[in-house]
Every structure is written in C-alpha cells, then in structure tokens.
N, C-alpha and C positions, 0 to 999 in steps of 0.2 A: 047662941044663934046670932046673937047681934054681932058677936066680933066677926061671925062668918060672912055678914053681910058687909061690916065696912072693909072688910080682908079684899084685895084687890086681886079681881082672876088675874094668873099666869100666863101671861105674855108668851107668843112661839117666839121662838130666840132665832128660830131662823129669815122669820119677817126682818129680823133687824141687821142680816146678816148681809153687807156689800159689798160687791165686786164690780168690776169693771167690763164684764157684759151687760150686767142693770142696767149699771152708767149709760152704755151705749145706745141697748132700747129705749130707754125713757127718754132719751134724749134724742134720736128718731124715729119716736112711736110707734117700733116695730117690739113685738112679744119675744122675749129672751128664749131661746131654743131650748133652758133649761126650768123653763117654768111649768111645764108638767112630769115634772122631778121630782120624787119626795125629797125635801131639804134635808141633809144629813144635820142633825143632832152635836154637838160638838161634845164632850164631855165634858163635866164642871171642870174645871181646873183644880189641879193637886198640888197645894201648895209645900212647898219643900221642908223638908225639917230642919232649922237650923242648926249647921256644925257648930259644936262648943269654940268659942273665941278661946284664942292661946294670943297671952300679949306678947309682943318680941320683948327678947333682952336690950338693951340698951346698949346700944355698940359705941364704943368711945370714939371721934373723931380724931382723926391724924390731927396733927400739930402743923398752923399755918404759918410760914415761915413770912416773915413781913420782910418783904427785901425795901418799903419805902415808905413813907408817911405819907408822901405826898398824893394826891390821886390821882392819876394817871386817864387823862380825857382825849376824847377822840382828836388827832392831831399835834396833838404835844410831843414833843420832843425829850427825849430822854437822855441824861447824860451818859457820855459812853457807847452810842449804840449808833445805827444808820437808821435813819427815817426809810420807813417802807413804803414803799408806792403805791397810791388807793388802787383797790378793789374795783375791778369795770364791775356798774351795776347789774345783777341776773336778774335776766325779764323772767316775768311769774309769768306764767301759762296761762290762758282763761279756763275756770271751772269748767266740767262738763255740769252740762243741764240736769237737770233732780227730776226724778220721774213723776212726780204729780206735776212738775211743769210743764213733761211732755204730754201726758194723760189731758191737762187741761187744754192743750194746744188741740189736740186730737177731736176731744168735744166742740171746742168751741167751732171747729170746720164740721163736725156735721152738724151740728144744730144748723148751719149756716146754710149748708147744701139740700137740708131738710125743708127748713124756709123759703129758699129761694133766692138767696141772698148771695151777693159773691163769695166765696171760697176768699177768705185768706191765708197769703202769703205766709207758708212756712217761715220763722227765722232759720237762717241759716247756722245750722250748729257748726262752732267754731273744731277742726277735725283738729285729733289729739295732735302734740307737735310733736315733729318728727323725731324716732331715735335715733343720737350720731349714731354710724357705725364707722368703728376705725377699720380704715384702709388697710388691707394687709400689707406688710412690710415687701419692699420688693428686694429681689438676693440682689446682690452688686452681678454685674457684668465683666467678665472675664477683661482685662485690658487687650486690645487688640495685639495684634504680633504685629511685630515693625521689623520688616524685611529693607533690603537694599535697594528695592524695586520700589516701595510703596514710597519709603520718604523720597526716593530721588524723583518722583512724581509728585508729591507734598510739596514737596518746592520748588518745582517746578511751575506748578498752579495758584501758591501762594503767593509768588513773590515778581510769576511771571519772568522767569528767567530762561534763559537758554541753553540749551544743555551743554555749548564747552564751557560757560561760566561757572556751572554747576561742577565738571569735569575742574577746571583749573581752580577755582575753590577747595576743591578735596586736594590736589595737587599739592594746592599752599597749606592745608593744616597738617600735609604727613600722614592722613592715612587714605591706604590704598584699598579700591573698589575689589569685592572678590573676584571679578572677571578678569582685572590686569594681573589679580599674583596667578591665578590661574594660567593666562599667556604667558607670564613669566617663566613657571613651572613648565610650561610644555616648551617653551624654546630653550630653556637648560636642558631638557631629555634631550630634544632635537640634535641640539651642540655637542651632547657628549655621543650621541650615536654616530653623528657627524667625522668627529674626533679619531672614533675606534675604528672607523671605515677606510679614514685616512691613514691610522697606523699600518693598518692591517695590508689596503695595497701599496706603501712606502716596503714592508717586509718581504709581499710579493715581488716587487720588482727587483729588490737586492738579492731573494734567493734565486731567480733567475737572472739574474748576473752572474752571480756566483757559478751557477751551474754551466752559462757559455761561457766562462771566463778557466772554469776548472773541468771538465768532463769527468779525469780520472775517480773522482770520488763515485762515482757511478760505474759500477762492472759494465764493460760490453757484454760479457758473454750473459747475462743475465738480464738482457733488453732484447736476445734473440728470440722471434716468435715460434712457437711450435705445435701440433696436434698431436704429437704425443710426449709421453713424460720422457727425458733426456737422464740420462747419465753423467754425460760431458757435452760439451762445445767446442767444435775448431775452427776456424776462419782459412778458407780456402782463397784460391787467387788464380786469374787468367781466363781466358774465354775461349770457349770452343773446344778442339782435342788434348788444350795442353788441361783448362778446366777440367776434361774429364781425367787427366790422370793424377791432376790432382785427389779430382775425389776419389778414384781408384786405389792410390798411396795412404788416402786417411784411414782405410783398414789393415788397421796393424796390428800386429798379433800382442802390443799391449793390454787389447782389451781385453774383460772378464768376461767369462760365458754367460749370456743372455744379458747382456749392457748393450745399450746404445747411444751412440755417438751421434751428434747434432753439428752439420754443415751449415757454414752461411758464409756470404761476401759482404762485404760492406761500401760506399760509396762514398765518396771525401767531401767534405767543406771546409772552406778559407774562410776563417774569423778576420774581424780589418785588423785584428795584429799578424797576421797572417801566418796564425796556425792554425795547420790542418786536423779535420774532427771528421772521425768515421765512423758509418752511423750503419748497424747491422741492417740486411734485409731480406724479408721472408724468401721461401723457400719456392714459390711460383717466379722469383727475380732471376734466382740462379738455375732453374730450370732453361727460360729461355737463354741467361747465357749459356749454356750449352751447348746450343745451337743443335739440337737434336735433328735430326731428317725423318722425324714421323708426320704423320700427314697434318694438312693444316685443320681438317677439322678437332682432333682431337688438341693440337695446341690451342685453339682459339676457347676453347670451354677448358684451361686450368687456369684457376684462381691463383692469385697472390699467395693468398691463401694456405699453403701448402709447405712441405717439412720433407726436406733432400738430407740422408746422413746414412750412416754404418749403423748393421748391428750383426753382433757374432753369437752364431749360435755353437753347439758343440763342438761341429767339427771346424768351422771358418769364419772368418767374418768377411761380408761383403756388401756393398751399398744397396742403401734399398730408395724408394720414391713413394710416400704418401701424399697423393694428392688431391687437392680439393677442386672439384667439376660443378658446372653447372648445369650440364646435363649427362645422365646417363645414356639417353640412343645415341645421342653424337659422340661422347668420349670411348662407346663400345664398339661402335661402326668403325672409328679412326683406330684403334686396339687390332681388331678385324684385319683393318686394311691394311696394318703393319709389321701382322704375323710374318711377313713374305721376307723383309726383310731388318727384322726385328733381332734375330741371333748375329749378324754382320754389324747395323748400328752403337750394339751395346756391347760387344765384343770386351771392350778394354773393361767394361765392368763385371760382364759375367761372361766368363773368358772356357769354349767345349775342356771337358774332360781328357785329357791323353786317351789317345787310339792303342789298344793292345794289337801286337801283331798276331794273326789266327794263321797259326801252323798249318800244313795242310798234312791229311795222315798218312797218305801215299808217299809222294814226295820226298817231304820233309822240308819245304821249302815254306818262308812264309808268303803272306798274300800279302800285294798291297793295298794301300789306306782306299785307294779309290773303291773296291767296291765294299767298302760298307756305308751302310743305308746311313743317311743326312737324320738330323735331328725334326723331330716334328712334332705338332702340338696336341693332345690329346686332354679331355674333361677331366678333370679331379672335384672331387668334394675334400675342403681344408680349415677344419674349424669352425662347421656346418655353413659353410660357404663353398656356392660352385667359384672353380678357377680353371683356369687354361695353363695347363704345363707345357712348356717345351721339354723332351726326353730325347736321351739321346737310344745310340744301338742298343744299350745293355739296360733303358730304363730310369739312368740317372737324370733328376731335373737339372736343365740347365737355369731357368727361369724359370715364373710364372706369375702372371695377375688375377686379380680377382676385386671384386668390391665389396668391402666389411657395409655398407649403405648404398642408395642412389647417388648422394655424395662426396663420397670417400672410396677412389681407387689406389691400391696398394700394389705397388709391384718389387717382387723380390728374388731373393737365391733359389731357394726352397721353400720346403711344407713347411719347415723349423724357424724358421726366420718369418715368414707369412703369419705364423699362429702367434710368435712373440709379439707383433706390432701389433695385430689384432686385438690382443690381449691389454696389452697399455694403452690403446684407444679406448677399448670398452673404461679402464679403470681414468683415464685424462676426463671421461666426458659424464661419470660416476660424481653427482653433487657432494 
C-alpha cells in the first residue's frame, strides 16, 4: 500500500502534447477550437529491433603516387606548369529563415496586437536568388543575297558616290554590269538580223536585174492569163479585120480533138539598152483590139479579165470567146441587141454553111439562094444551160452564147465546143 501511495498517478500525455494552435490561444486568450476534442492518445512508441551489425571487409587503398615532396600551398608556383588565374569569389546566398523563427515572429505580433501595442515590422525575408536560366541558343541567319542592285545602292550610300563614278569604277576593274552584257546581246541579235535583211534585198535586187536584163529565161507563153485550162498558146498580131483573121487562121487542123488553143497579143518595151520586151496580155485587151461593132453596152461590162482562143471539137475547130462581165442584165441586153447583126459581124469567124441547091420536081430546074429563109436565133438548153443558137434552113448552129454563171459568158461554134469550155471551166475553178 505504501508503495501505492508514493507511486506517482499517471499523467494525460495529452496535456503535454503542443502545437501551434495552443501556441496561438494562449497567447491571444482565445480557446483553441480544438479544446473540446477528446486528445487522441499517441501510442507508446515501438522501439525497433536492432539489425545484426556486419563489419565491412577492409578494402585496400590504391597506391598514392607522390609526384612531389614539396607542398604545394595556395599560390605557389610549380615548375613546369602555368599559374592559373584566381577563382572570382561565389557569393553564398542568405539562409532561408527556420520555422520556429517564423512561428516566433508570428507570436510575438499577436501577443502585440492583443495588447495593444504596435504590430511589429515583419523582417523582410531575403527571396530565394534567382535561377540562371540559359538563353536558348539563337539559329544563325541566313546571309543575305547580294544582288547587283543592292550593292550598287550600298555604295552608293556608303560612300556617297554617284552613279557614273560607281558606272566608271566597274568600267576600270573589267567587270561588266548584267544589264550592259544584256544590251550587248540584244544589239549583236539586232546586227545580225540587220545583216540578213541587208543580204537578202542586195539578192532581191540582183534577181531583178537579172530578170530585166534577161527575159528569156522566163517562157512568155507561160505568163499568159486564162479562165480556162489551155493546151497550147499562140501569139497573134494586127488590129481590127486583119486581127480577126488572124484569129480565124489560128484554127488549124493541127489541132487534137477536144484541145484548146490559147490567143494572146503582147505589148513592147524599150529597156535603156534598148531592147525590146513583150509582155503577154489578157484576153479582154485583145478583145477590144478587135474592134468589134457590138453594142457599147455589152463592151463597156467585159473585163480584162477574159480568154480569146480555138477549140476543135470533132468535126472542126473554131474560135471561141469566154468572157468575164460585170453584169449580167447589161451584157444580155447588149447580146439581145446584137442578134440583128451578129451573123454579118463575126462572119470571118463563124463563117453560114454552103446553100444546097433545091431542085424543083416539075421542072427540073434548081432554085435560087434567095428564097431560102436567113439563119435565125432560137432557145436551146447545152450542158443544163439555157443558150441562144443561131440555126440556119436545115437546123445547123451557126453560133450560139450562153452563160455557164452571172459572170462567165461563153460564145462559141456549137453545142460541142460550148459543152467542152464549160467543162474545163467547171474543172479550172475545181480547188
């Protein structure tokens, strides 16, 4: 019993148990928000069971190599070697503050404000220093591109110069601006197009020399114009009745059946060495030399334009006239008006038929020429073209016209001659 009495009761271990809200109440007399808390109990503490100690093996030292007896103190110089340059001293950082320094800071402002007393001044906690951070590496930059533009501006503004200085500078060191070889280049094209312009009419003018100075090398008969395709060419001559017997003479019984023969006249020139040069011409030239007596409307609308010549059909050959008009009312009106005397005009070309003598049956005598009926002109269709025949007593054409076009009036012997020309026009004008 006695030891019970001096045995000291057991102390609550949580009375003894501080923290830093007590701290705070008690030291502004306010009741801890956890004082009507049952105090948790801590448990006794467990102490650990010692692990058996293992002593280390003894591990042998490497071997110190002594490179020097001497001792080697801060600043001394060593033989053999370069002195290295001091170490700038590194500033230490100030500690961060320890938490019961803060804790005590803390209290001692409210004790203070509890009191009534001024609040002191925080110390100002030193802020941790700063960490470097390395700059990121920056990439290099492309070099610029240097053009012929840029630097002849760079020096221009560097050096304040003026541009033929700049110009006669490049002159003197021998090399040339790209825009001079470029002018360069274009007045060499220039020169040589120049060049070949100038060969070319020096050739023109020699081959025309050559060609007044020499004709022959050029066929006439082959520079005659025509509207239809030809066979042959002759060159007729004279004006007027002798003209037409000429052309009347140019159907010769040479020719091949169904060939035609191409007339023309020609016209002279005096070169200054004074030879004469004769130059063929269409077929509307030697019309009017003819000197026809058809009326003036139908001469006034034939072209140039037009083709005077022979062609032999089966039984004959005889002249024929394709002409080219510019109108048809006028050239068929003047046609019209020259039916009358149209068989007398062209006579020497297309020349009546022999008269048979008509027996009489009584008689026995024959009749004469006079009373059989005159030749006269009646409609035909000739190679689905309307024409006008002259026919004599028995029906024979002595002539006839007609227009294969508006264009194109053809006047000929017959149907046989008519349908031939027609024919070689269709095929002349056939692409």
């Amino acid at each position: 019993m006695a030891d019970q009495a001096n045995t000291p009761a057991p102390q609550n271990r949580a009375s003894h148990v501080r923290s830093f809200a007590k701290d705070v109440a008690a030291a502004s007399g306010k009741k801890p928000k956890d004082a009507n808390m049952t105090p948790v109990v801590a448990p006794p503490p467990v102490e650990p069971t010692p692990a058996p100690v293992v002593e280390p093996k003894p591990t042998p030292a490497p071997p110190v190599k002594i490179v020097s007896a001497a001792p080697i103190l801060p600043g001394a110089e060593v033989p053999g070697t370069t002195p290295l340059p001091p170490l700038p001293p590194t500033p230490i950082p100030p500690a961060p503050p320890k938490d019961d320094e803060v804790r005590a800071a803390v209290l001692a402002r409210l004790r203070a404000r509890a009191a009534g007393e001024p609040v002191p001044t925080a110390s100002p906690v030193a802020p941790p220093p700063p960490i470097p951070l390395s700059k990121p590496a920056t990439p290099p930059r492309p070099a610029p591109i240097h053009t012929y533009k840029s630097d002849f501006a760079e020096h221009i503004d560097d050096k304040n110069a003026s541009v033929f200085s700049v110009l006669a500078a490049e002159k003197d060191s021998g090399v040339k601006a790209p825009e001079a070889l470029a002018a360069q280049k274009k007045d060499r094209t220039k020169f040589i197009v120049g060049g070949m312009l100038i060969l070319l009419g020096l050739f023109g003018l020699y081959a025309a020399y050559r060609w007044s100075q020499d004709l022959s090398v050029i066929p006439t008969e082959q520079a005659v114009p025509s509207l239809v395709f030809a066979d042959a060419r002759t060159e007729i001559t004279g004006t007027g009745n002798e003209l037409m017997r000429n052309l009347a003479n140019a159907a010769t019984p040479d020719l091949d059946p169904g060939s035609v023969l191409i007339t023309y006249i020609t016209t002279a020139t005096t070169t200054e060495k004074s030879d004469i040069i004769r130059f063929p011409q269409p077929g509307g030239v030697l019309v009017r030399a003819l000197e026809l007596p058809a009326p003036s409307i139908l001469l006034r609308n034939i072209e140039d334009v037009s083709t005077v010549g022979v062609v032999r059909t089966e039984q004959d050959a005889h002249a024929f006239f394709v002409l080219r008009v510019s109108s048809f009312e006028r050239t068929f009106a003047g046609m019209l008006e020259w039916e009358v005397d149209m068989v007398g005009d062209l006579a020497i070309l297309y020349p009546a038929y022999p008269v048979d003598p008509v027996v009489a049956p009584t008689t026995g005598t024959t009749t004469p020429a006079e009373v059989i009926p005159p030749p006269r002109f009646v409609d035909d269709v000739v190679a689905s073209r309307d024409v006008r025949a002259l026919r004599d007593y028995r029906e024979r054409t002595i002539l006839l016209y007609g227009y294969r076009d508006k264009e194109t009036l053809i006047i000929a012997r017959d149907e046989a001659a008519f349908a031939e020309l027609v024919s070689r026009l269709t095929a002349t004008a056939a692409p």
